[in-house]
C-alpha positions in Angstrom: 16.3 -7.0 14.3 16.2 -6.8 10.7 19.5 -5.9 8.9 19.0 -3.5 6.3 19.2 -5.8 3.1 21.4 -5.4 0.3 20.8 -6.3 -3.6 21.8 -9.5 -3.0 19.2 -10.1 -0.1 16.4 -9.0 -2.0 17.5 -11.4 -4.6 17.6 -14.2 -2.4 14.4 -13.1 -0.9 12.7 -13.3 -4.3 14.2 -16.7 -4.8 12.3 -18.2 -1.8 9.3 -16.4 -2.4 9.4 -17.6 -5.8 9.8 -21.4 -4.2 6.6 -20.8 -2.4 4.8 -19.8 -5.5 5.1 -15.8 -5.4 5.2 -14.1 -9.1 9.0 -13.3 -8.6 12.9 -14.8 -9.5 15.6 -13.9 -7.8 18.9 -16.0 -7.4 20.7 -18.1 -4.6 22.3 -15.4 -3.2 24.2 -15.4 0.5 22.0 -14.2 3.2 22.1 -13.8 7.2 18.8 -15.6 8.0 17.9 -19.2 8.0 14.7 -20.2 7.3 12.9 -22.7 9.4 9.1 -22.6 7.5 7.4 -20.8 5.3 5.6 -18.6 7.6 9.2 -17.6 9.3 10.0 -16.4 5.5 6.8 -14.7 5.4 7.8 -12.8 8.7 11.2 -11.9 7.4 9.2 -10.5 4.2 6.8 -8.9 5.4 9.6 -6.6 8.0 11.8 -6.5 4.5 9.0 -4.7 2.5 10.0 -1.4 3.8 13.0 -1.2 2.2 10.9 -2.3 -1.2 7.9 -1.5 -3.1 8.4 -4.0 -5.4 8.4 -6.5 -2.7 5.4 -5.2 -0.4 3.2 -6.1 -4.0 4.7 -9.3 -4.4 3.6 -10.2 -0.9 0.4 -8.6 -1.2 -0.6 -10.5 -3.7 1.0 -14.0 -2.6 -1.5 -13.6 0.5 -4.1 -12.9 -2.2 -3.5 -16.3 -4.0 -1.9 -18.5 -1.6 -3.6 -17.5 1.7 -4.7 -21.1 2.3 -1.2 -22.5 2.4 -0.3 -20.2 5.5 -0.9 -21.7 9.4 -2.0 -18.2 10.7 -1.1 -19.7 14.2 2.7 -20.5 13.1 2.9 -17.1 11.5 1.6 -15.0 14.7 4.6 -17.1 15.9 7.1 -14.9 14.6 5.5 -11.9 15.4 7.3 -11.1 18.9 11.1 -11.2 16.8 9.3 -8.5 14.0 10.2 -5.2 14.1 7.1 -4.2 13.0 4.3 -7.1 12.9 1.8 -4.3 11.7 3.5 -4.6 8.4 1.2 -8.0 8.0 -2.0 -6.2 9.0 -1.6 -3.4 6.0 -1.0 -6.0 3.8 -4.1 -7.6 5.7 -6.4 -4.7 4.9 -5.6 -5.1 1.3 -5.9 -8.1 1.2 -9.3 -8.2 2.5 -10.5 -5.3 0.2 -10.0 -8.2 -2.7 -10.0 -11.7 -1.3 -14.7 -13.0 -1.7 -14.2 -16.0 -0.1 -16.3 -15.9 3.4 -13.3 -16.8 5.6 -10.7 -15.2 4.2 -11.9 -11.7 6.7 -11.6 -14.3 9.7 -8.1 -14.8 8.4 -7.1 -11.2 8.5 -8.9 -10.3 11.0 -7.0 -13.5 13.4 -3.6 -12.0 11.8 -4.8 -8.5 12.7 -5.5 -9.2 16.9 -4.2 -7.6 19.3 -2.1 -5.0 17.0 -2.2 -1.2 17.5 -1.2 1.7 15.3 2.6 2.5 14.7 3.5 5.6 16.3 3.4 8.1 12.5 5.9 7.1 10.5 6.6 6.6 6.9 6.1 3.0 5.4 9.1 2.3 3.1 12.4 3.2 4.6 14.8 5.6 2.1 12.3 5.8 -0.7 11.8 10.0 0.0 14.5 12.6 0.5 13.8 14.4 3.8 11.9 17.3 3.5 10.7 16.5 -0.4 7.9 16.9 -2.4 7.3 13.1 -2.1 7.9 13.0 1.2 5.3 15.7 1.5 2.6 13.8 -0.4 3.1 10.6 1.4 2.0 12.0 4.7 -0.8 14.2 3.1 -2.2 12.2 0.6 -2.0 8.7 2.4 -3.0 5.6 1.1 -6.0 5.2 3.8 -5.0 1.0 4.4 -1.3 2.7 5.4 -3.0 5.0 7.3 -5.5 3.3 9.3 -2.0 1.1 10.9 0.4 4.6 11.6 2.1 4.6 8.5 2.7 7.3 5.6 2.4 6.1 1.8 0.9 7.7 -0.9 1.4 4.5 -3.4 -1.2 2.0 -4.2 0.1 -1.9 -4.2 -0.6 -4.0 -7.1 -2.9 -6.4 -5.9 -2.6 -8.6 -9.2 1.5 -8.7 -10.4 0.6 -10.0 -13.7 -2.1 -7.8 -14.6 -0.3 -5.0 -12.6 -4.3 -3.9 -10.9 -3.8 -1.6 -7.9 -5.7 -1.6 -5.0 -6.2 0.3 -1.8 -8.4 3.8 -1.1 -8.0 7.1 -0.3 -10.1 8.7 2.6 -11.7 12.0 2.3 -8.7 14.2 4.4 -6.0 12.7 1.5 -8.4 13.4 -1.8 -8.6 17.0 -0.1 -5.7 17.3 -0.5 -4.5 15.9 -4.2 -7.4 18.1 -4.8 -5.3 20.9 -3.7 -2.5 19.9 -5.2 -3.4 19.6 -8.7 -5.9 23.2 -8.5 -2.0 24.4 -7.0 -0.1 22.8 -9.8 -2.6 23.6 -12.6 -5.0 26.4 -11.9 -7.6 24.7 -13.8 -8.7 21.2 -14.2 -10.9 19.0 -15.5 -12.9 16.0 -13.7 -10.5 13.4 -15.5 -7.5 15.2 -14.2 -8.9 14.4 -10.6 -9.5 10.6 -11.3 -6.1 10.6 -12.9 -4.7 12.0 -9.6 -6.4 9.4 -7.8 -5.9 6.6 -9.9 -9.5 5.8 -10.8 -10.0 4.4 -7.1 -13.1 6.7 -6.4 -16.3 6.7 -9.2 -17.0 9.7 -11.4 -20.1 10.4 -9.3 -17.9 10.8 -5.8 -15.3 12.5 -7.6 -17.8 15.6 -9.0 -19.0 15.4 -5.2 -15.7 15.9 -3.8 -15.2 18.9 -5.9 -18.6 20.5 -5.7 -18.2 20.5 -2.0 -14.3 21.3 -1.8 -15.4 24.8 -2.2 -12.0 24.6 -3.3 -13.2 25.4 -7.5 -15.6 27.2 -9.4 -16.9 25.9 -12.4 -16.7 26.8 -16.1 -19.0 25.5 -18.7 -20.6 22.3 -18.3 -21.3 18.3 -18.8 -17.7 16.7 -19.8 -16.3 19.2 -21.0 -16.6 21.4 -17.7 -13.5 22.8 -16.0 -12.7 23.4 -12.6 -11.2 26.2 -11.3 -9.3 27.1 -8.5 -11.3 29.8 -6.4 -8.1 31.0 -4.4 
């Protein structure tokens, strides 16, 4: 069962990453595990990644880079002793939204087999406080790679740590939504207001789409410069 880790077990956590060839440093700090390979590491990680953000991008990206170093056989391994192995197959399905080479989808998808769904929950453990406004949008405006595995998070990994490029989609239910949001918050936006909300992850051309047929806004004036708003 994993232990809820302090400070100092993220730091050593970042160390051995970083030994592995993650983009991270940490320090030789004590911990409770003992680490037999790297894909026993990578198990320990990837159940870790709850309790950070910060390290969920890290790993998201090492699988990126390094996916070739991994035995997919050793780390299905460790699966069984996870509490939640279907922290590997998000990371998997963002992983596969970047990675072109041909095989890297049979390696996902051979991490991926045999997993179902978690029952709903949120992703990262402590990150909202109950009953917030974050806490609100993470199960309403989900991430839809979170999503698709049972989980709740509204936050899009960086696939690339040095160029900090995020990744991951959001499906139409969760744009719906930050459309609602922002019309709520604002009253009257603007198309670049709605990429903003989204982070760019949708084209200009889906986005006017989305809003057209919300029937959520009615617009004022027209080309760029055309507002949106809300008909409520």
């Amino acid at each position: 069962m994993m232990q809820i880790p302090t400070e100092d077990h993220l730091s050593r956590m970042y160390f051995e990453l970083a030994k592995i060839g993650a983009f991270c440093a940490g320090s030789n700090k004590p911990w409770p595990y003992k680490i037999i390979c790297k894909e026993d590491l990578l198990a320990i990680a990837c159940d870790m990644s709850r309790f950070d953000p910060r390290l969920f991008d890290i790993l998201v990206d090492y699988f990126i880079r390094c996916w070739r170093d991994i035995n997919p056989a050793a780390f299905r391994q460790y699966y069984e002793r996870m509490q939640a192995p279907q922290t590997v197959a998000v990371m998997m399905e963002f992983f596969a939204g970047v990675a072109r080479a041909d095989d890297a989808g049979y390696f996902a998808e051979y991490l991926c087999a045999g997993l179902k769904p978690v029952t709903p929950q949120y992703y990262f453990y402590n990150l909202y406080s109950p009953g917030g406004k974050l806490a609100q949008r993470a199960v309403e405006e989900s991430v839809f790679e979170f999503k698709k595995w049972g989980f709740f998070a509204s936050e899009r990994p960086a696939v690339n740590i040095a160029e900090k490029r995020l990744s991951g989609s959001f499906d139409a239910v969760s744009r719906r939504n930050i459309l609602i949001r922002i019309l709520t918050e604002k009253g009257e936006i603007s198309l670049k207001d709605y990429l903003d909300a989204l982070k760019y992850s949708i084209s200009r051309q889906q986005a006017l789409l989305d809003i057209k047929s919300s029937g959520l806004a009615k617009c004022k004036g027209a080309g760029r410069g055309a507002k949106w708003k809300s008909a409520a």
